[in-house]
C-alpha positions in Angstrom: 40.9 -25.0 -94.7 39.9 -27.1 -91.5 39.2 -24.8 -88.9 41.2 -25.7 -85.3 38.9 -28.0 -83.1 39.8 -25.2 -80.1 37.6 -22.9 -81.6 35.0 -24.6 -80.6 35.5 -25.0 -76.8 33.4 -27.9 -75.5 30.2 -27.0 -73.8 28.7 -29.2 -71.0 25.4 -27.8 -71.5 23.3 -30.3 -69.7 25.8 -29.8 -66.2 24.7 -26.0 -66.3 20.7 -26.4 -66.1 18.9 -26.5 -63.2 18.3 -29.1 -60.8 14.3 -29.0 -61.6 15.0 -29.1 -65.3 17.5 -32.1 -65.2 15.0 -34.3 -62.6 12.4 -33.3 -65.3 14.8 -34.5 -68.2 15.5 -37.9 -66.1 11.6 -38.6 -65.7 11.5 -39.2 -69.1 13.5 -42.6 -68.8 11.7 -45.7 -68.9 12.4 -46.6 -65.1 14.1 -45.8 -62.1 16.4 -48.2 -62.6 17.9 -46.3 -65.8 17.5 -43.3 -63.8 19.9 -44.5 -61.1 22.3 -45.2 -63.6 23.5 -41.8 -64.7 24.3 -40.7 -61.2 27.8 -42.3 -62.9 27.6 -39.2 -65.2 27.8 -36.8 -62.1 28.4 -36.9 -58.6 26.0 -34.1 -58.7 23.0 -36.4 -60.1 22.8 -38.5 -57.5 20.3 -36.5 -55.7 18.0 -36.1 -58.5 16.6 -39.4 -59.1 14.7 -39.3 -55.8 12.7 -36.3 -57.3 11.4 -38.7 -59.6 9.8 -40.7 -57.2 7.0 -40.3 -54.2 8.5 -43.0 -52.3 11.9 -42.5 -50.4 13.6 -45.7 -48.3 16.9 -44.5 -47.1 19.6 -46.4 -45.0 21.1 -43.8 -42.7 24.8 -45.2 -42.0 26.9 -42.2 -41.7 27.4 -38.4 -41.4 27.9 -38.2 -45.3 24.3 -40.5 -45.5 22.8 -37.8 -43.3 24.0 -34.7 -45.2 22.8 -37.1 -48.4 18.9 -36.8 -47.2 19.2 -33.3 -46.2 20.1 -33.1 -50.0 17.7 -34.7 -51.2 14.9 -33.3 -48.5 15.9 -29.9 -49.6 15.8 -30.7 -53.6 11.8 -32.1 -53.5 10.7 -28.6 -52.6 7.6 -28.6 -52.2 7.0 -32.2 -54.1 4.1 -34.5 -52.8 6.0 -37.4 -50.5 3.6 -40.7 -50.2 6.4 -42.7 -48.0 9.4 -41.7 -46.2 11.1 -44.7 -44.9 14.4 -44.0 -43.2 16.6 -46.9 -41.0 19.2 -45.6 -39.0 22.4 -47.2 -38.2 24.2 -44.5 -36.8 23.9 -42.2 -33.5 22.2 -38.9 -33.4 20.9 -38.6 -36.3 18.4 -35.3 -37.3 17.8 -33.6 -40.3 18.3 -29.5 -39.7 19.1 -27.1 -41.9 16.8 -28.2 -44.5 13.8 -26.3 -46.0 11.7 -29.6 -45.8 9.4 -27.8 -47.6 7.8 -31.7 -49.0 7.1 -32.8 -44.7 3.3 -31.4 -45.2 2.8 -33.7 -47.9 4.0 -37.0 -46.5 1.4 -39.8 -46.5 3.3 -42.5 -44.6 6.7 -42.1 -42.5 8.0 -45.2 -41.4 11.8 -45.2 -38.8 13.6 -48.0 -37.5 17.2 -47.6 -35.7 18.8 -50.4 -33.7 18.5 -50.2 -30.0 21.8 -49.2 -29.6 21.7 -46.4 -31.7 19.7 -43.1 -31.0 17.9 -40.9 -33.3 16.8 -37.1 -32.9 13.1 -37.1 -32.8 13.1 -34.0 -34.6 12.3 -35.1 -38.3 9.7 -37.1 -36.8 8.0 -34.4 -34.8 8.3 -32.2 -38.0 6.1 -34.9 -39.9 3.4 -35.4 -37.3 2.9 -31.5 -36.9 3.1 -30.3 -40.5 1.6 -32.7 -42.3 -1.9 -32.5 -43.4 -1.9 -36.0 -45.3 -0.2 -38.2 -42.9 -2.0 -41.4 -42.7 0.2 -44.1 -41.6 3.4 -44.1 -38.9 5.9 -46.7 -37.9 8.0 -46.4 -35.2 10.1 -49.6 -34.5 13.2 -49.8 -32.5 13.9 -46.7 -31.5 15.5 -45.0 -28.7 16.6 -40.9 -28.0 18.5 -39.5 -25.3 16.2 -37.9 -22.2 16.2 -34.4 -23.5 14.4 -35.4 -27.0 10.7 -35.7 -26.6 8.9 -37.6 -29.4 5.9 -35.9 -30.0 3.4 -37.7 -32.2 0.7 -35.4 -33.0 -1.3 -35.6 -36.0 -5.8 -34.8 -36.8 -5.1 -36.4 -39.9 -2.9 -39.6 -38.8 -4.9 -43.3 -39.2 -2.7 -45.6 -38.6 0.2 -46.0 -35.8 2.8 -48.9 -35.0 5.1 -48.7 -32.1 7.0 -52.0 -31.9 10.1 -51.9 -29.0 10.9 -48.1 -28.7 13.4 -48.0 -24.9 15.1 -45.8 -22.9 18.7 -45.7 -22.6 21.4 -45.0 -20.4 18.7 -45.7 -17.7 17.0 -42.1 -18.4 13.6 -41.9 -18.7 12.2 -40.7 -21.9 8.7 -38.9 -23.1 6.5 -39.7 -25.7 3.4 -38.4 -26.5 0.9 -39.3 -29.0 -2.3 -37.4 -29.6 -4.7 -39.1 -32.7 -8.1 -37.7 -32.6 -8.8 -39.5 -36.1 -6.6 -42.9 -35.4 -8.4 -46.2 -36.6 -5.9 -48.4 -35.7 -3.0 -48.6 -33.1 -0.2 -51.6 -32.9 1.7 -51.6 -29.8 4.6 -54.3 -29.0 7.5 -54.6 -26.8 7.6 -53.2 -23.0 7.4 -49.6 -21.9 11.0 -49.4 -20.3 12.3 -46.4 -19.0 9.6 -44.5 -21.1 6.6 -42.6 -20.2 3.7 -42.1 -22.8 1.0 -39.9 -22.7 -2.0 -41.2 -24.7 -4.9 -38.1 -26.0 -7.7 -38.9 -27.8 -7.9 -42.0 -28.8 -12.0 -42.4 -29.5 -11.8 -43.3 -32.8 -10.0 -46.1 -32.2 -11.3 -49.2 -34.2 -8.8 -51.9 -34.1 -6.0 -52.7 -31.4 -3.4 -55.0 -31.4 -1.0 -55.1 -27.9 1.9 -57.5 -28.1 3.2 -57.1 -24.9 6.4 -58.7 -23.3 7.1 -59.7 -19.9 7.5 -56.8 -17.2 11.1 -56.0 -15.8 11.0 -56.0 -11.6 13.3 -53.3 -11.6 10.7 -51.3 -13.3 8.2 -52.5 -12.1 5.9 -49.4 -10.9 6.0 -47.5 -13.9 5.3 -50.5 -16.0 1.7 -51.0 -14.1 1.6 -47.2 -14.4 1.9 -47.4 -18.0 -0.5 -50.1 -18.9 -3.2 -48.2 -16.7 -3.1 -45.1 -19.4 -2.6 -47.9 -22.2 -5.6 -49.9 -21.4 -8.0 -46.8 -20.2 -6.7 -44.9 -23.5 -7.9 -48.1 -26.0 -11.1 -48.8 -24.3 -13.1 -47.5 -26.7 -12.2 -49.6 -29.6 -14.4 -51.9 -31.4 -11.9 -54.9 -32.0 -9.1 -56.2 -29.4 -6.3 -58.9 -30.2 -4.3 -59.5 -27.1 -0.9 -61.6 -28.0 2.8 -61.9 -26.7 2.4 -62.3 -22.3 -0.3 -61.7 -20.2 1.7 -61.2 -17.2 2.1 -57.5 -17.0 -1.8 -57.5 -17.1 -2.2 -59.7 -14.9 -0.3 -58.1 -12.0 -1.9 -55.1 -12.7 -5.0 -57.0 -12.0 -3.3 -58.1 -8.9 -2.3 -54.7 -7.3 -6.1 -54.2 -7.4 -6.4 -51.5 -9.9 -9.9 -50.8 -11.6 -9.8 -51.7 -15.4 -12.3 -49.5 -17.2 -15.5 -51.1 -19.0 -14.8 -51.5 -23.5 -18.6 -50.5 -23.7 -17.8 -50.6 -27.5 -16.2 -53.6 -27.8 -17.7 -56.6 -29.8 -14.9 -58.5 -31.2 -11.6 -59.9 -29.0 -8.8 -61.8 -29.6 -6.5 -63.7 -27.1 -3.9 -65.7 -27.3 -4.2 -69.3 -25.4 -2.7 -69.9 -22.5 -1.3 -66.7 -21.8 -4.6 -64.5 -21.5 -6.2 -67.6 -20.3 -6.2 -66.8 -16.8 -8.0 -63.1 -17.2 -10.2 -64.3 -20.0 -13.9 -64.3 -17.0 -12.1 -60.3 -17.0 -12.2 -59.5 -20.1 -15.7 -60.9 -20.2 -16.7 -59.0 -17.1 -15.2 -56.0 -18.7 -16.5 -56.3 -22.5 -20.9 -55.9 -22.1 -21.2 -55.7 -25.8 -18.9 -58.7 -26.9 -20.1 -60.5 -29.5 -17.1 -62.6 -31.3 -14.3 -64.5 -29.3 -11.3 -66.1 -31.1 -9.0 -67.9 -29.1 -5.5 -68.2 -31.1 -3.4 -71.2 -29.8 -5.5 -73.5 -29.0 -3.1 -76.6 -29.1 -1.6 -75.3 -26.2 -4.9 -75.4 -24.0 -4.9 -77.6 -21.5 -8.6 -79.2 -19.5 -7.5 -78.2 -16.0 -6.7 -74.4 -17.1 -10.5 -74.7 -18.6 -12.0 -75.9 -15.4 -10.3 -73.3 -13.5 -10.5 -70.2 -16.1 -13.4 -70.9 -18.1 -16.1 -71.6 -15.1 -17.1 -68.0 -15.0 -20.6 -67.4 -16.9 -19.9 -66.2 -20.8 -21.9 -63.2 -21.9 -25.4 -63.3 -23.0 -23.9 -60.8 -26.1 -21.7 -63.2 -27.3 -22.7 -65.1 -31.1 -19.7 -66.5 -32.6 -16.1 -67.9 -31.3 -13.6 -68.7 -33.2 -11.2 -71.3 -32.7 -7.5 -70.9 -34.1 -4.9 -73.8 -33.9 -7.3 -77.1 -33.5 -5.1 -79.6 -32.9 -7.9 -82.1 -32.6 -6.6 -83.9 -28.7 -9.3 -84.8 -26.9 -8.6 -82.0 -24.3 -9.5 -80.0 -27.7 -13.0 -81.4 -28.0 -13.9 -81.1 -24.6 -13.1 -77.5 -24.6 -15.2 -77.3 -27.5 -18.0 -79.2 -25.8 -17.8 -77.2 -23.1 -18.1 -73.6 -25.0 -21.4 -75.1 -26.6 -22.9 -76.3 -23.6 -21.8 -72.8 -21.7 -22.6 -70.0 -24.8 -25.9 -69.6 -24.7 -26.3 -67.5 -27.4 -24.0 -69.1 -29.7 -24.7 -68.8 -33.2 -21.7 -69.3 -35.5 -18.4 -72.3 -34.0 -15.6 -71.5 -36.6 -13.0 -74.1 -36.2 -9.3 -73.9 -38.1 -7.9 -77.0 -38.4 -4.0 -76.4 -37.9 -1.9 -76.9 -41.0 0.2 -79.5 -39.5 -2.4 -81.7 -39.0 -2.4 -84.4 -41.2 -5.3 -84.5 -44.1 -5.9 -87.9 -43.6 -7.4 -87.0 -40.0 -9.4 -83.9 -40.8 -12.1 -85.3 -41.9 -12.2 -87.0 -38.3 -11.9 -84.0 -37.1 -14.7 -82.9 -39.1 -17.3 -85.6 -38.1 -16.7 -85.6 -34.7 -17.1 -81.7 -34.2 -20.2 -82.4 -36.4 -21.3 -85.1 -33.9 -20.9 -82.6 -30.8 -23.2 -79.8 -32.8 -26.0 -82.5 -33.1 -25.8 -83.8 -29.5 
């Protein structure tokens, strides 16, 4: 006699393991894309594919997105985190609660929010305290109310962007960054209605500053701020100077005294804008041995007469020209660098790509023709 299918109740067996056990069973999928796919056999599963991976990117939109990563945070234990990439797009936004047991194994932590939104720098600070193999930070577009300090503070921390990070509501904000080990450091945008604190920065190896145009209204705390951003990067070996030159050069202005880049042998700037300081930065550089001017197109003979008459450094060996147009006003700023460099060893001259092929070689024979004369 058939026995009655009800005596043999259905068992969801796989529902009623552990978390660990069911991230271990999905890791045995062929990729992460099959492993996203049965978060449609539980609501529950959708947290456990991101134990199955040491790279997080995660769109912060809402209050249920933000209760998601705590989720998640909590459920990697202690799991070894290479990248944390979170974007916010919501206001106020901190992870607390959470064991965050995995923040002392992050490699690289990377946060972007919209300038109208705010985020709680507390996830951040978390990072930059606890962890022991951060090497890499980006912080881009971000702003937090007056009371949150962002405190970026890491031995083990390499590499740092900060791209456009502003006050709001007109309060002031802090942020500190201390980097004994940092190599390299990438600062754009203005530093409006925030003061930084910069600590040990002598490792420093390569610096880029994008800077944008001062606001009048805030206009002391800007010079203020480029004073400890210059003296904190002047021991770095390479330089590359871009966006506008301005801010600079009012500080220059107001008579303030620029420290000496005793270790500097390689600088970047970008034509015209840093034009006008360039006899500065040569006064200022006693090591520098390699120039590359970027936008050279844009260089005009007069602005050489007038910026380029003070005497080059005996240091320097090699320039580098960016953007060669190949105008006459071109070649007699490259005459003129030969004639002035006495120590020139190496002229490196890039063509730009929208000049047409038929007039390189041109170009070519008459740079060629200025080396022998």
């Amino acid at each position: 006699m058939a026995m009655e299918s009800s005596e043999f109740p259905e068992l969801d067996r796989i529902s009623s393991l552990p978390d660990e056990i069911i991230a271990r069973i999905l890791s045995f999928l062929p990729t992460m894309k099959h492993a996203f796919m049965t978060s449609i056999l539980s609501r529950r599963w959708q947290y456990l594919q991101y134990c199955l991976t040491d790279e997080l990117d995660i769109e912060v939109t809402s209050k249920c997105t933000q209760e998601f990563v705590d989720r998640v945070m909590m459920l990697r234990g202690g799991a070894h985190l290479r990248k944390l990439c979170l974007k916010h797009h919501c206001s106020h936004y901190g992870i607390h609660g959470s064991p965050m047991e995995s923040m002392d194994k992050i490699c690289i932590v990377e946060i972007t929010s919209p300038g109208k939104y705010l985020f709680e720098p507390y996830l951040v600070n978390r990072i930059f305290a606890d962890s022991l193999l951060l090497e890499s930070a980006r912080i881009v577009e971000c702003s937090w109310r007056k009371g949150d300090a962002l405190y970026l503070c890491s031995k083990a921390l390499e590499s740092l962007v900060m791209k456009r990070c502003y006050g709001s509501n007109l309060e002031r904000i802090k942020a500190v960054i201390d980097a004994p080990s940092l190599l390299e450091f990438k600062f754009g945008g203005r530093s409006y209605m925030v003061d930084y604190t910069f600590k040990n920065f002598d490792s420093l190896d390569v610096v880029t500053l994008a800077l944008e145009d001062y606001v009048e209204e805030d206009f002391g705390s800007q010079m203020d701020f480029l004073r400890n951003l210059i003296s904190a990067v002047a021991k770095t070996r390479h330089l590359h100077l871009s966006g506008f030159c301005m801010p600079l050069a009012k500080l220059e202005e107001t008579g303030s005294e620029l420290p000496v880049f005793n270790n500097l042998s390689w600088l970047q700037l970008r034509l015209p804008s840093f034009l006008k300081m360039f006899p500065t930065w040569i006064t200022m550089s006693p090591k520098l041995e390699t120039i590359v001017f970027n936008g050279f197109r844009w260089l005009f003979w007069h602005l050489q007469k007038q910026s380029l008459s003070a005497p080059f450094s005996s240091s320097i060996e090699t320039i580098e020209v960016c953007d060669f147009f190949g105008h006459d006003r071109n070649f007699e700023m490259i005459e003129f660098i030969i004639q002035n460099v006495k120590a020139l060893k190496e002229l490196i001259v890039h063509v730009d790509i929208n000049v047409s092929t038929d007039i390189k070689p041109q170009i070519r024979r008459k740079l060629l023709m200025l080396e022998k004369n």
